[in-house]
ROSEBA-589113 format. One record per residue: residue number from 0; x, y, z of N, C-alpha, C, O, CB in turn. Coordinates in steps of 0.1 Angstrom, whole numbers, plus 5000, padded with zeros to 4 digits. Glycine has a CB too. Example, Ala and Ser with C-alpha at 12.3 -4.5 7.8 and 13.67 -1.06 7.14 Angstrom:
<sites>
+------+------+------+------+------+------+------+------+------+------+------+------+------+------+------+------+
| semi |  nxx |  nyy |  nzz | caxx | cayy | cazz |  cxx |  cyy |  czz |  oxx |  oyy |  ozz | cbxx | cbyy | cbzz |
+------+------+------+------+------+------+------+------+------+------+------+------+------+------+------+------+
|    0 | 5132 | 4943 | 5078 | 5123 | 4955 | 5078 | 5132 | 4967 | 5078 | 5142 | 4967 | 5085 | 5113 | 4955 | 5090 |
|    1 | 5128 | 4978 | 5071 | 5137 | 4989 | 5071 | 5129 | 5000 | 5079 | 5134 | 5011 | 5080 | 5141 | 4994 | 5057 |
+------+------+------+------+------+------+------+------+------+------+------+------+------+------+------+------+
</sites>
This chain:
<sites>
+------+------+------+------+------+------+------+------+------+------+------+------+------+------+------+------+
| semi |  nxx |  nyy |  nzz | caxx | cayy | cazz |  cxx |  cyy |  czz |  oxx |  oyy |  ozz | cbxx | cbyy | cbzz |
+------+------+------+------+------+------+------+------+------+------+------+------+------+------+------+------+
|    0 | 5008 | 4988 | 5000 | 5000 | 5000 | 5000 | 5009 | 5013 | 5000 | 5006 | 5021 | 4992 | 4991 | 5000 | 5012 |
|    1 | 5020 | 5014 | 5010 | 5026 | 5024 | 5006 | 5034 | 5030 | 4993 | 5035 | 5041 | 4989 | 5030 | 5024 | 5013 |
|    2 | 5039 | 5016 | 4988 | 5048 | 5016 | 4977 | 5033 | 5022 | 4960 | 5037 | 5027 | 4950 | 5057 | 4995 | 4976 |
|    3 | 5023 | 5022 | 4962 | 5009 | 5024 | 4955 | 5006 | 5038 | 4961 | 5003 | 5047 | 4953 | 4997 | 5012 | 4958 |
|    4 | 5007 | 5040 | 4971 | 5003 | 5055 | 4976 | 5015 | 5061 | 4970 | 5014 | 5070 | 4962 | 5001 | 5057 | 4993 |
|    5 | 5024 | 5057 | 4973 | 5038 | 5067 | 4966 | 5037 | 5071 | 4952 | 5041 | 5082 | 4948 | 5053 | 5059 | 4967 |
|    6 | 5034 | 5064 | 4945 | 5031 | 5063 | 4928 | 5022 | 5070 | 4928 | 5023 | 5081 | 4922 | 5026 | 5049 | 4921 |
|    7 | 5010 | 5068 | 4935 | 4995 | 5079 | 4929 | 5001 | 5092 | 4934 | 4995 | 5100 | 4928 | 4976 | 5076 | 4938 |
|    8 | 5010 | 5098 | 4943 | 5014 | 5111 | 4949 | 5025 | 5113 | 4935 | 5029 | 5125 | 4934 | 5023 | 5111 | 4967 |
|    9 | 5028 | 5107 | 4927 | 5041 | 5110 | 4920 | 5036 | 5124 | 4912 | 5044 | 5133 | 4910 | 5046 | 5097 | 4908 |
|   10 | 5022 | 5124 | 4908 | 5018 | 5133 | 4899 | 5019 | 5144 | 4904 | 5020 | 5154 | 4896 | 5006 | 5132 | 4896 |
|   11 | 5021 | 5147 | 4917 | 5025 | 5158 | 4927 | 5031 | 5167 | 4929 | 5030 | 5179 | 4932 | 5027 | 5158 | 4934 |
|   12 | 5042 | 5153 | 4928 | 5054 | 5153 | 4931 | 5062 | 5162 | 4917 | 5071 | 5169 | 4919 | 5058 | 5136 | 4935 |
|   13 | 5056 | 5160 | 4905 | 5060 | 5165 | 4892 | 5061 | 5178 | 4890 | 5069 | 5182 | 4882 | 5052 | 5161 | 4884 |
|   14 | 5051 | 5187 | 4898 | 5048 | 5198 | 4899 | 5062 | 5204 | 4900 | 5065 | 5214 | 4893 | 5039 | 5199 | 4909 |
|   15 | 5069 | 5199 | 4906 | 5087 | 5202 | 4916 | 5096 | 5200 | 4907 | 5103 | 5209 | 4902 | 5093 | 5191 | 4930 |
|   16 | 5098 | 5188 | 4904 | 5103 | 5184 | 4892 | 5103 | 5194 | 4882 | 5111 | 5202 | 4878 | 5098 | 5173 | 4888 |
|   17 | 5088 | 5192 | 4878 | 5088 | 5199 | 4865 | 5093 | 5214 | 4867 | 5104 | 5216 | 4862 | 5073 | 5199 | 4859 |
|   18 | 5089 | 5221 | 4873 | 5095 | 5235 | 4877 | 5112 | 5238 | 4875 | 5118 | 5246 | 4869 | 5092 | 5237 | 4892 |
|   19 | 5115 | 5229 | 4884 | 5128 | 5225 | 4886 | 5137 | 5225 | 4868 | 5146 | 5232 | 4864 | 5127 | 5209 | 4896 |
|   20 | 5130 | 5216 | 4860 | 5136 | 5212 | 4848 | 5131 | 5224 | 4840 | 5137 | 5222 | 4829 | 5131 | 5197 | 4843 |
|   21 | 5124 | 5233 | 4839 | 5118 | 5239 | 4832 | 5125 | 5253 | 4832 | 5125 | 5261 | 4822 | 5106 | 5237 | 4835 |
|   22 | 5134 | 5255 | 4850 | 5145 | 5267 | 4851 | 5155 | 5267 | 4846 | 5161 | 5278 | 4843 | 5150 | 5269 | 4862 |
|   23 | 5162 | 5251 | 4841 | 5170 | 5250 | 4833 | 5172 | 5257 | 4819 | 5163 | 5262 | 4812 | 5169 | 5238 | 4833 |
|   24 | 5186 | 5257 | 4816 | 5184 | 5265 | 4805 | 5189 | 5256 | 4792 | 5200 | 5251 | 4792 | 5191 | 5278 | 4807 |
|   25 | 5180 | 5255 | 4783 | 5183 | 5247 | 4772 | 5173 | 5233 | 4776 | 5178 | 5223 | 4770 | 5200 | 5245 | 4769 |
|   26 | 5164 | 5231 | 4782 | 5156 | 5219 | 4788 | 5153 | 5216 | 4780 | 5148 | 5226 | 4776 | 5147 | 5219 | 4796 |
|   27 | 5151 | 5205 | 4769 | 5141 | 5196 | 4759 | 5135 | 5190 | 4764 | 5135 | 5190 | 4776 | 5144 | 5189 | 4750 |
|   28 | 5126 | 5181 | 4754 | 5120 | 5173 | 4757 | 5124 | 5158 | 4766 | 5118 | 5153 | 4776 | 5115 | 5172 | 4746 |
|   29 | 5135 | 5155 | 4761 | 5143 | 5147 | 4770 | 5142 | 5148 | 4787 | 5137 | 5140 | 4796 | 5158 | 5151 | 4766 |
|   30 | 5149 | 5161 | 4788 | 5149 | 5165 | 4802 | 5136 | 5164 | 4805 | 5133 | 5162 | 4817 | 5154 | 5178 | 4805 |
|   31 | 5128 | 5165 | 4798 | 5113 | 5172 | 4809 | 5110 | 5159 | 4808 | 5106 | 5157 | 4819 | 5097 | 5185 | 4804 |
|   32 | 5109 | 5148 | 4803 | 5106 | 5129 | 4807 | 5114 | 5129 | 4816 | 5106 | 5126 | 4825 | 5110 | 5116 | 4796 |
|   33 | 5128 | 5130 | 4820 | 5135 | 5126 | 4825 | 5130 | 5132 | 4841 | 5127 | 5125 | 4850 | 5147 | 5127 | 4819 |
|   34 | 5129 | 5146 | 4841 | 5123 | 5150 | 4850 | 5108 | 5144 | 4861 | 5107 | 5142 | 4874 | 5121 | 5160 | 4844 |
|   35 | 5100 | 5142 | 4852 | 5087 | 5140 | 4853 | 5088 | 5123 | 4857 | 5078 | 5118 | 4862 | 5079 | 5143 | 4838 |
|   36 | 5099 | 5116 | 4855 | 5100 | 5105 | 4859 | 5107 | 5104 | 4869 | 5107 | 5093 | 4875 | 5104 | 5098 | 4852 |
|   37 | 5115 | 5114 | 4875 | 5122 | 5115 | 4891 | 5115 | 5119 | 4901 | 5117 | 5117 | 4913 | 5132 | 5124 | 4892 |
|   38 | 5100 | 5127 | 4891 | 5094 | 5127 | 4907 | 5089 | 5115 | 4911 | 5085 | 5114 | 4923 | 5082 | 5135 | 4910 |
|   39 | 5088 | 5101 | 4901 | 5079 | 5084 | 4908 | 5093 | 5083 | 4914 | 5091 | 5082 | 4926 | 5073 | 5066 | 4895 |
|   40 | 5105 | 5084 | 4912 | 5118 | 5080 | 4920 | 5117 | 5085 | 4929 | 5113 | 5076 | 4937 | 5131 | 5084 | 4915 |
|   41 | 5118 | 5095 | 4934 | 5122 | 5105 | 4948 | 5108 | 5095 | 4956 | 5111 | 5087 | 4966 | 5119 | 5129 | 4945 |
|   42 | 5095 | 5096 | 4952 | 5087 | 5092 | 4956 | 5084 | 5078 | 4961 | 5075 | 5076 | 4969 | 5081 | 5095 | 4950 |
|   43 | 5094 | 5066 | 4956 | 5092 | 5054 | 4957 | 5105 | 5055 | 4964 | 5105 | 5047 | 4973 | 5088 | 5045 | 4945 |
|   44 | 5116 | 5060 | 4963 | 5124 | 5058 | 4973 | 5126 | 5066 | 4986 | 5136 | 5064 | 4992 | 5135 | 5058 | 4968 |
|   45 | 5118 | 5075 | 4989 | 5112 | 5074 | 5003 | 5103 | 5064 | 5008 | 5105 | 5060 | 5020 | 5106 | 5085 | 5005 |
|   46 | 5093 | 5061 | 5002 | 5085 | 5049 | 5007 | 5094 | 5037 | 5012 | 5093 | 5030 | 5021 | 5074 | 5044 | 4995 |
|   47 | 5102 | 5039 | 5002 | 5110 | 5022 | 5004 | 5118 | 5024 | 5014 | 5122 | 5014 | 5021 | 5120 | 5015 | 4992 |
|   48 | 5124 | 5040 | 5018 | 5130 | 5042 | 5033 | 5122 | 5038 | 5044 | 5124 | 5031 | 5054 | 5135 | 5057 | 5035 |
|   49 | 5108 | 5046 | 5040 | 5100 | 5046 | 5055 | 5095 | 5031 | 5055 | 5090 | 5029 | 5066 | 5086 | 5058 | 5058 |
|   50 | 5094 | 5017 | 5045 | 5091 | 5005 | 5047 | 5103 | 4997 | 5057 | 5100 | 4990 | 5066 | 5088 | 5000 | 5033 |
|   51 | 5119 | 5002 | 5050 | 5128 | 4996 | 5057 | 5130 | 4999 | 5073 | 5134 | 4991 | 5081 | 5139 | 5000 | 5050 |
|   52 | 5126 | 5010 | 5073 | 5131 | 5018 | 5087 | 5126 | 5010 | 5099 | 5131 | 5010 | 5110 | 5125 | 5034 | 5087 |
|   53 | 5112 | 5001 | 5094 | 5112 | 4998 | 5106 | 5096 | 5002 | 5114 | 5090 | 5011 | 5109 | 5126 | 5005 | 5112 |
|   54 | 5091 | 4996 | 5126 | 5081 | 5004 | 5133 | 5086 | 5009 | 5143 | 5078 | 5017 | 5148 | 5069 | 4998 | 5137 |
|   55 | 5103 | 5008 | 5152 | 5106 | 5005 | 5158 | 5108 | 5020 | 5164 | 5106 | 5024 | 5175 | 5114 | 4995 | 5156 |
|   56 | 5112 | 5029 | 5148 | 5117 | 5047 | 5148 | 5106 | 5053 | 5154 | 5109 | 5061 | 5163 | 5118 | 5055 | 5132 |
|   57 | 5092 | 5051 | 5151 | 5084 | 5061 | 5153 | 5078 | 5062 | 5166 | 5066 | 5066 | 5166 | 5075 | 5060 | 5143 |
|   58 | 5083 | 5058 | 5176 | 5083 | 5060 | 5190 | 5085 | 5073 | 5194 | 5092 | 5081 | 5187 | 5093 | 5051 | 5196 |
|   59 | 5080 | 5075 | 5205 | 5087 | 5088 | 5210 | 5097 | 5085 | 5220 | 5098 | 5074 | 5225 | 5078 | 5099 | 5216 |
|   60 | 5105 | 5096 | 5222 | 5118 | 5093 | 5230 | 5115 | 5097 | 5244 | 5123 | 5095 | 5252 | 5132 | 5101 | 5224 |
|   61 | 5100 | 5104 | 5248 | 5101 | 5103 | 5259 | 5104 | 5094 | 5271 | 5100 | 5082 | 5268 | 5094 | 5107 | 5259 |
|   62 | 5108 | 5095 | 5282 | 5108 | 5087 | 5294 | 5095 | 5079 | 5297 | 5087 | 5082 | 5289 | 5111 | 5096 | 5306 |
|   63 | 5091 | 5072 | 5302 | 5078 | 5064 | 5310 | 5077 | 5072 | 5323 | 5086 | 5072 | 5332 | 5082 | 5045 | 5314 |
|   64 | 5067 | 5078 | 5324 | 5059 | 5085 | 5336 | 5063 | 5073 | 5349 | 5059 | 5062 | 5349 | 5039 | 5086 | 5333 |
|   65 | 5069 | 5079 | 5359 | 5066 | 5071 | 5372 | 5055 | 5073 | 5381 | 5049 | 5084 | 5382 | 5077 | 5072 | 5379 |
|   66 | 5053 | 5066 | 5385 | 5041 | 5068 | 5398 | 5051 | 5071 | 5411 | 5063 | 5071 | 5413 | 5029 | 5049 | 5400 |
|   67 | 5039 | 5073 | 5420 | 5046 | 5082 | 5436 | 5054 | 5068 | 5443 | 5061 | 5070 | 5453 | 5029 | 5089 | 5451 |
|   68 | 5052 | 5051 | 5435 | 5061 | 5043 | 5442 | 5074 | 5038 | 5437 | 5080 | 5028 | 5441 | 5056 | 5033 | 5446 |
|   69 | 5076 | 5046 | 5426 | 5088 | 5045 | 5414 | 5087 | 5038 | 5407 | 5097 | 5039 | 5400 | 5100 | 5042 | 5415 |
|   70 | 5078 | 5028 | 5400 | 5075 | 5020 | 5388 | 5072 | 5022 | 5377 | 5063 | 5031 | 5380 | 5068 | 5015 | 5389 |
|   71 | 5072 | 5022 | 5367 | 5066 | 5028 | 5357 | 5053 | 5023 | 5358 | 5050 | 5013 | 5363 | 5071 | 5026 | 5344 |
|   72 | 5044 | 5034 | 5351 | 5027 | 5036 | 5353 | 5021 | 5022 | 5342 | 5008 | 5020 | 5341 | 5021 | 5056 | 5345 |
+------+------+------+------+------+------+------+------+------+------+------+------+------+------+------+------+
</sites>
């Protein structure tokens, strides 16, 4: 699901890309495919970071609340 959510955001994601390729100077048609296809890259390789990473990251780093007999709650 995420690696499919990343893809349907790509179109989005093009917006940047495309901008990006379009400041260039001398951009063809080449570039602007090539562009327009880095935004599914950028997009599927964050997904594939946040699949690797783990559930283990998205913890918070706070401490565990003690109670008035020192245990955690």
């Amino acid at each position: 699901m995420t690696r499919g959510y990343a893809l349907a955001l790509g179109a989005g994601t093009q917006a940047f890309t495309g901008a990006i390729v379009a400041a260039l100077p001398g951009a063809g048609v080449l570039a602007h495919d090539l562009g327009m296809g880095a935004a599914w890259a950028i997009n599927l390789a964050v997904a594939e970071f946040v699949i690797r990473r783990g559930p283990g990251r998205a913890r918070s780093a706070r401490p565990a609340l003690l109670t008035s007999s020192g245990g955690p709650r």
